[in-house]
N, C-alpha and C positions, 0 to 999 in steps of 0.2 A: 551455449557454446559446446564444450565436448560432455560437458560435466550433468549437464540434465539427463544425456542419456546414460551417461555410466551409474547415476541414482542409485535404482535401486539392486543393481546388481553390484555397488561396492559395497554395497550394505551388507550384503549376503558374506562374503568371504573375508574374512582377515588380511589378505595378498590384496587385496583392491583396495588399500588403504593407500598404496602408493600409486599416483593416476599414471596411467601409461604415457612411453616417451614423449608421443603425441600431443597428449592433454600437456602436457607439463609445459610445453614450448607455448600454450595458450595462457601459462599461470600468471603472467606478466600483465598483460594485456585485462586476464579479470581482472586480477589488485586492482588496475587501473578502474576497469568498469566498475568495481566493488565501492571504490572512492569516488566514482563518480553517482553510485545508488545512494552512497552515504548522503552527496552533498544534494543528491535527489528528496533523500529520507527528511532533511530539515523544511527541505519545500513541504514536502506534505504535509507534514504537523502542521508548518506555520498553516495551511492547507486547511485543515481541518479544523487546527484551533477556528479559524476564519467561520468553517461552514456550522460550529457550532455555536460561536455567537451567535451568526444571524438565526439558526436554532429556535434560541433561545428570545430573541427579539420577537420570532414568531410565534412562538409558545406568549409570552407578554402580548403580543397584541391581539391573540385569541383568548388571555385570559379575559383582558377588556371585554371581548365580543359577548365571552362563556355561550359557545355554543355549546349543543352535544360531539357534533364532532369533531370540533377543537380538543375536547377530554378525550377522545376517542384515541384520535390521532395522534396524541402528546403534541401536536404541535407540528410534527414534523414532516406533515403533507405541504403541499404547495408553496415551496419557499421558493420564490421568486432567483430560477438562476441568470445570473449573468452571462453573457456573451462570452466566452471562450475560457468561462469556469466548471473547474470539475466538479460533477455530480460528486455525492455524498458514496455511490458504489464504485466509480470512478475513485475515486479516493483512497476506497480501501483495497480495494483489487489492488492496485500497483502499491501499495503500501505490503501488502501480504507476497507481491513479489519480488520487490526490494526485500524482505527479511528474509525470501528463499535466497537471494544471492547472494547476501550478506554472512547468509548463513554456511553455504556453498564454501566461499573462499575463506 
C-alpha cells in the first residue's frame, strides 16, 4: 500500500516516523488488512502444522522403505500434494509476508 514504498526511506530519517498525510488516510484500511493477515496468519500455521504431519508420515513410510534416498532427502521429497493445497514454499513465502505486514502496521 503506500508503506512498502516509504520502507526504507523511513528508516533513514527520524521525521519519517510519522507517515505522510496521505499514507495515514490508508492507516485504517491496513489495521483492517493487518487483521485480516492475522486471521490469514492462523490459516497458515494450521497450514503447515498439516504439511508437516504429512512430513512426517512420509519420512515413516520411507523409513519402512530405508532407501538411500529416503535418508538423503529427510523424507521430504515427493509428498504427495493435494489439489488446491499450498506447497510447503507456498506456505512460507506468504507466511514471511504476512509477518512483513504485521510488522508494518
Amino acid at each position: 500500500m503506500g508503506w512498502e514504498r516509504a520502507g526504507s526511506r523511513r528508516s533513514r530519517s527520524a521525521s519519517r516516523l510519522l507517515p505522510p498525510a496521505a499514507t495515514r488516510r490508508t492507516i485504517a484500511s491496513e489495521t483492517a488488512a493487518a487483521a485480516g493477515a492475522a486471521a490469514e496468519a492462523t490459516l497458515l500455521v494450521r497450514g503447515l502444522a498439516g504439511l508437516e504431519e504429512k512430513v512426517a508420515r512420509g519420512e515413516a513410510r520411507r523409513r519402512r522403505r530405508k532407501t538411500a534416498a529416503a535418508r538423503w532427502s529427510g523424507g521430504r521429497r515427493n509428498i504427495e500434494k493435494e489439489s488446491g493445497e499450498w506447497t510447503r514454499t507456498q506456505l512460507y513465502r506468504r507466511a514471511r509476508e504476512i509477518a512483513k505486514v504485521t510488522r508494518m502496521s
